[in-house]
N, C-alpha and C positions, 0 to 999 in steps of 0.2 A: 887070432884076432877077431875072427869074423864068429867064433862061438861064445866069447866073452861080450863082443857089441850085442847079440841076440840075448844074452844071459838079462844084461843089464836093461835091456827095453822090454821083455818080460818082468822081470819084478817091478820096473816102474808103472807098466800096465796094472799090473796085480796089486800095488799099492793105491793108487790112482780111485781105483773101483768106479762106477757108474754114475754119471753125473743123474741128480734127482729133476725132473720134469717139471714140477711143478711145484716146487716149494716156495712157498709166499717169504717176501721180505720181512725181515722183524717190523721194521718200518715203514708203512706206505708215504710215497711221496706226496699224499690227498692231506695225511695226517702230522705229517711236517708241517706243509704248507700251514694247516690249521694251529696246531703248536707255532712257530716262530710267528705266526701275522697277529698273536695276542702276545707274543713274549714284549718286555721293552728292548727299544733296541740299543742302548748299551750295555745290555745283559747280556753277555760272555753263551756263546753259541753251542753247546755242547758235540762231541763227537759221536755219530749212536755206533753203538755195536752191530757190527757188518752182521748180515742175515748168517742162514746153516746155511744157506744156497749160496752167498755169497763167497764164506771159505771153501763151501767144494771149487766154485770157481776159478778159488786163487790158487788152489793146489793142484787141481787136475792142470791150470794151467803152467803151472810150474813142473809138473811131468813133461805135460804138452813141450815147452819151451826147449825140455834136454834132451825130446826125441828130435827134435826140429834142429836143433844144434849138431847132435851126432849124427844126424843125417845128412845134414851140408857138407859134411866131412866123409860121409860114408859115401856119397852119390860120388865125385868125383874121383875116390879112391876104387874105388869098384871100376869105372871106368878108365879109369889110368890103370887099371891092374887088367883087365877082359877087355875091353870094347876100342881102344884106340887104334888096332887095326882094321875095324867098321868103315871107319869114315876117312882114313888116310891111307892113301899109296903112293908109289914112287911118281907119282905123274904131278901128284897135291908136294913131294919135295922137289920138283925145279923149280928156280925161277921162274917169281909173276909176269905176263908180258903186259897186264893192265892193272889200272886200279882196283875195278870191279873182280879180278880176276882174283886180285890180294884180298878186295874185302870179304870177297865168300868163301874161300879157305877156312876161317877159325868159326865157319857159323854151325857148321855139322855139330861137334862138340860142345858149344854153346848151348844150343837148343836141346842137346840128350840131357842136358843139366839141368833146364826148366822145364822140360816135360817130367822128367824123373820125380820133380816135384809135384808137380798134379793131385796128386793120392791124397796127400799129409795136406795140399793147401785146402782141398774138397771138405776133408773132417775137420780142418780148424778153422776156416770161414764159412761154411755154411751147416755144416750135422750140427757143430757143438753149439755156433750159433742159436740153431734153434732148439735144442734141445735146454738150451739157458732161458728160453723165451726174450732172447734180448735181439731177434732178426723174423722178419717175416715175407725175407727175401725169398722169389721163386726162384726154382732151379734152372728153369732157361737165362734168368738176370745172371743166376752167378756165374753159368758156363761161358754167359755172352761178354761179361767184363773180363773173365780168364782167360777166354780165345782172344782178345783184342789185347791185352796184356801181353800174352805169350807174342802177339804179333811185330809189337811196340817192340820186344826183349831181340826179338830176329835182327828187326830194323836197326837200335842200338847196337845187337852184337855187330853186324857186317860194317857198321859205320864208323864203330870205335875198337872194335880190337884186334881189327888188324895195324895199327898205328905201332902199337908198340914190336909188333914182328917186323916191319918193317924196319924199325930205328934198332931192332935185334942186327939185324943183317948190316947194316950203316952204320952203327956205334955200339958196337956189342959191349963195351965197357960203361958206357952213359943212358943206355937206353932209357934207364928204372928213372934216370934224373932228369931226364926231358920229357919222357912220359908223362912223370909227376906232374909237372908243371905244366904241362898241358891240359891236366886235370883243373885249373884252377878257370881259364875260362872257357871250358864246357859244364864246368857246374854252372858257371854263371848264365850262363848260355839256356841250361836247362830250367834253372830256377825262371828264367824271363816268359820261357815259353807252355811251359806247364799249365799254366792257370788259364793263358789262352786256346790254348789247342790240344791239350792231354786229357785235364781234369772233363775237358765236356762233351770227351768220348763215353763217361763212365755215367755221369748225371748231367741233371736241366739248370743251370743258373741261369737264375732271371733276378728281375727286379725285386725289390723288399714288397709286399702286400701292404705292408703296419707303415706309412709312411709316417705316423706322428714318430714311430720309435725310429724309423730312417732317420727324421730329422738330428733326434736327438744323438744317436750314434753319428752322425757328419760336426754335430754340434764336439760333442768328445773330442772329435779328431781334428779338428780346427784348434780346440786347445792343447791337442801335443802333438801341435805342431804339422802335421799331417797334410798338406794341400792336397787339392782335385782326388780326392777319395770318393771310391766306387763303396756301395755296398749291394753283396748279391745273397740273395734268398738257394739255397740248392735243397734238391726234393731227397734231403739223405733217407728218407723217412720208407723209401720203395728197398732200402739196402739193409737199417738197421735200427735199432728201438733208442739204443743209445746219443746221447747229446754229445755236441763239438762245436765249434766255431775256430775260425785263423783268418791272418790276416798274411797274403802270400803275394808274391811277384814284386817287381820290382820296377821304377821309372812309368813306362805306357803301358805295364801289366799288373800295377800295383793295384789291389783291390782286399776288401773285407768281405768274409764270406760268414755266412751262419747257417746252419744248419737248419732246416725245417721241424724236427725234433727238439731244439733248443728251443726254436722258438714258444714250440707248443709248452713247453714242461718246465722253463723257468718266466718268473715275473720281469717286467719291466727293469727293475734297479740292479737285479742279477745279471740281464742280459747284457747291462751297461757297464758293470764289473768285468765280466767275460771278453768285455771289447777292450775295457782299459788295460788288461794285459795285454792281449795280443798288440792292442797299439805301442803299448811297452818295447815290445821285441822290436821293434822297428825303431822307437826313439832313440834306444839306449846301444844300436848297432849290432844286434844280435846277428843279424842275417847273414854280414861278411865274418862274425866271426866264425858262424855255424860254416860257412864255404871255407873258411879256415883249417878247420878242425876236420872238414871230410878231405881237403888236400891235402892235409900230414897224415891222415890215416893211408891214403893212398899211396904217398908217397915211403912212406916207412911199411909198405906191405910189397911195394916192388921190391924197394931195398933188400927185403929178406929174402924176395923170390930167388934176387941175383945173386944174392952173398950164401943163397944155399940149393938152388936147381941143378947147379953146374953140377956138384958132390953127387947128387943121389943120380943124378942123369949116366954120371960115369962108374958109379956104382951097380946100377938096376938098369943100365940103358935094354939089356936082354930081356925085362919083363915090361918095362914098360911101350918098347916097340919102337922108339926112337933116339937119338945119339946125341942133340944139340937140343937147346932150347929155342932156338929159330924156327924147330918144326912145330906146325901149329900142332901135331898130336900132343903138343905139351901145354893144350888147354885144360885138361883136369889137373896136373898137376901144378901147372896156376893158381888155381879157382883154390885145391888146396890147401898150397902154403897162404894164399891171401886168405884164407876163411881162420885159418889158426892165427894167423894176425891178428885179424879183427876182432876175436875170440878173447886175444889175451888184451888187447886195448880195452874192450869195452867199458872197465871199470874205470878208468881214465876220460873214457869219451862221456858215456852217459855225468860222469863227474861234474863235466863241463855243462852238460846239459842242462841239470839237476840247479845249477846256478843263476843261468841265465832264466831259467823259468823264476828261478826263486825271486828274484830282482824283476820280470816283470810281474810279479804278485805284487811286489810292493808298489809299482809305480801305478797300477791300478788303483792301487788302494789311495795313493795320494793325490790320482787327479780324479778321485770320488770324494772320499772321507768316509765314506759308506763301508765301518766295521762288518754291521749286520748283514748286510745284504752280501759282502763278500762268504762269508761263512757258510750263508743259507744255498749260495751256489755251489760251494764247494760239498756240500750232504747233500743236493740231491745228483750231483754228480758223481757221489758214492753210492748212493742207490741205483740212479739209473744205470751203470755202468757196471753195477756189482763189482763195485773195489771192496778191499782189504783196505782200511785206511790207517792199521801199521803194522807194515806187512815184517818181514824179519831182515837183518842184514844182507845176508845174502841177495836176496830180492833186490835189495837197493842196490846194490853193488853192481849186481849182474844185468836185470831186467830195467827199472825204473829211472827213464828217462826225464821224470818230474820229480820232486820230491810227494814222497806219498800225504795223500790227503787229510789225514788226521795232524802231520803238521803247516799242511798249510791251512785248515782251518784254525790250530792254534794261533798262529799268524796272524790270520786275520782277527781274530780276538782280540792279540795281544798288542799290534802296531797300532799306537794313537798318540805320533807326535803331536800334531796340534790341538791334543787335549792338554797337551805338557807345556803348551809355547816352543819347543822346541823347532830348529829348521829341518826341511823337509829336504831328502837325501836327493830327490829330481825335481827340486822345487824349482831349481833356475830353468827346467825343460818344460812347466806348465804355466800354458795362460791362466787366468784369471777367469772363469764363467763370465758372457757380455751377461750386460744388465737387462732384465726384465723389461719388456715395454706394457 
């Protein structure tokens, strides 16, 4: 097994070949910009052909993606197979006599899993980064977000996964299905708290600079619907080249964020597109059902832990070093069978994904009417981003959490009910623009 895994990330290495330095775009974003602000703007936006840099891109990272996949797999099998008597002894199986006592049991293991990762995340967020010219992030930034990451991953692990050993030992029959469910409000839990206290370990949010375009982005959200909406400026720009913007948290942590790079590299009526989706996601209830969708993934990956750890534990208990699944040395073999889960869901999950983006495109678009300006955002977020904007099946299937950009710029091209008279599919969910004084 372990000459076959080396076989196979050898020749995807050897296919892959070197990403190129410095190869220009076919298209500059200077020259877009010049092209569409003469074009008319009911004139149908065309898709340009992704740069040579930008296919090395999608294919090195599509290697990239199968060594990161087989490796979530290899790290805990490796460790389930060598290392589980590291960090457990008979003393880590008696009974806990405190909480704290239970929560730092399953963190040893934990943590061999995210440090393992280290390697792979160093050359896929900062080397290839820059070797893209799409980051001109320093190397103390990225080890300083990665140490404070791995620190958050410690905190998480000690506070959440001994819950389920616990309910192992208390209802060794139901664990997977209380556990599940427990899952549903600590996502919530975390989605509230994230934007307060997470996100601005990593960067600066602060206020918008452009308050004429503040106005105009609160003005948006007042027409869908949106009350007491924040908007916040963050400096992505010390991280990476690339454009983003979201709109996250929820109730006292609800807020819109944009990126400092977006700001710089799209115009005003783009920026306004980019806000009408993400206001989307929120109108049309994407959020609970996206907490939806991570609590059946969770809950159908316990399920399989249970309905299949007992088997291999009583099979391979001699190699793997312990006998029941209560003992926490049965933290890689967790991690696991939940990574082969999530592996075979994915096309299912991103499915879901791929939807709900696709529907807030549209509802951008209709609390704008702005064809052109949606298209003209979505090309230079193929350029700046070095997408593929149609990428192959598989890609969709596997990788793409949006549907790829070449058709949602068709999309936007193509949606123009109210050139038709037709009604609008979230027309009952948008105001009316106030009037002009």
């Amino acid at each position: 097994m372990r000459t076959a895994l080396a076989a196979v990330l050898l020749l995807c290495l050897s296919l892959a070949g070197r990403p190129a330095l410095a190869a220009p775009p076919a298209t500059s974003p200077a020259s877009l910009s010049a092209a569409t602000a003469t074009a008319p703007s009911s004139a149908p936006v065309p898709v340009p052909q992704p740069s040579a840099q930008a296919m090395r891109y999608y294919r090195t990272g599509n290697v990239l993606w199968l060594i990161a996949t087989l490796w979530s797999l290899a790290v805990p099998a490796l460790l389930l197979r060598y290392l589980t008597g590291v960090w457990t002894d008979d003393k880590a199986k008696k009974p806990a006599t405190s909480t704290i006592q239970s929560a730092a049991r399953p963190v040893p293991g934990g943590v061999q899993i995210i440090f393992l990762d280290l390697p792979l995340a160093w050359y896929a967020g900062f080397v290839r980064e820059h070797a893209y010219g799409l980051s001109e992030q320093t190397a103390a930034k990225w080890w300083s977000d990665e140490l404070k990451g791995l620190a958050l991953g410690c905190v998480f692990t000690a506070l959440i996964l001994w819950f389920p050993y616990l309910l192992l030992r208390k209802s060794p029959r139901r664990w997977w299905l209380y556990t599940g469910l427990a899952s549903v409000p600590l996502l919530v839990l975390l989605l509230f708290v994230t934007p307060l206290w997470i996100e601005p370990l990593f960067n600066h949010f602060g206020p918008m600079k452009d308050k004429a375009l503040e106005a105009d982005i609160l003005s948006l959200a007042g027409r869908a619907g949106i009350a007491g909406s924040r908007v916040y400026e963050v400096d992505k720009s010390v991280d990476t080249k690339t454009v983003n913007a979201y709109v996250t948290g929820f109730g006292g942590s609800k807020r819109i964020v944009l990126w400092d790079t977006t700001l710089a590299k799209l115009d005003r009526p783009e920026v306004l597109l980019v806000m009408g989706h993400e206001m989307g996601h929120y109108v049309l209830g994407h959020v609970p059902v996206l907490i939806a969708v991570g609590s059946l993934l969770v809950l159908c990956g316990l399920w399989v832990v249970h309905r299949t750890a007992h088997g291999l534990i009583a099979r391979f208990a001699g190699r793997f070093g312990f006998r029941e699944l209560a003992d926490v040395a049965s933290v890689p073999l967790m991690s696991l069978l939940f990574s082969l889960v999530a592996l075979l869901l994915t096309p299912a999950i991103l499915g879901v994904t791929r939807h709900t983006e696709h529907e807030a495109d549209r509802f951008g678009l209709e609390i704008t009417s702005d064809n052109h300006h949606c298209a003209t955002a979505f090309v230079k977020l193929q350029q700046e981003n070095l997408d593929n904007p149609r990428p192959g099946w598989l890609y969709k299937l596997w990788r793409s959490s949006h549907p790829p950009l070449g058709e949602r710029i068709d999309f936007c091209n193509d949606y123009r009910p109210w050139e038709r008279g037709e009604p609008l599919e979230y027309g009952d969910l948008i105001r009316p623009p106030a009037p002009r004084s």
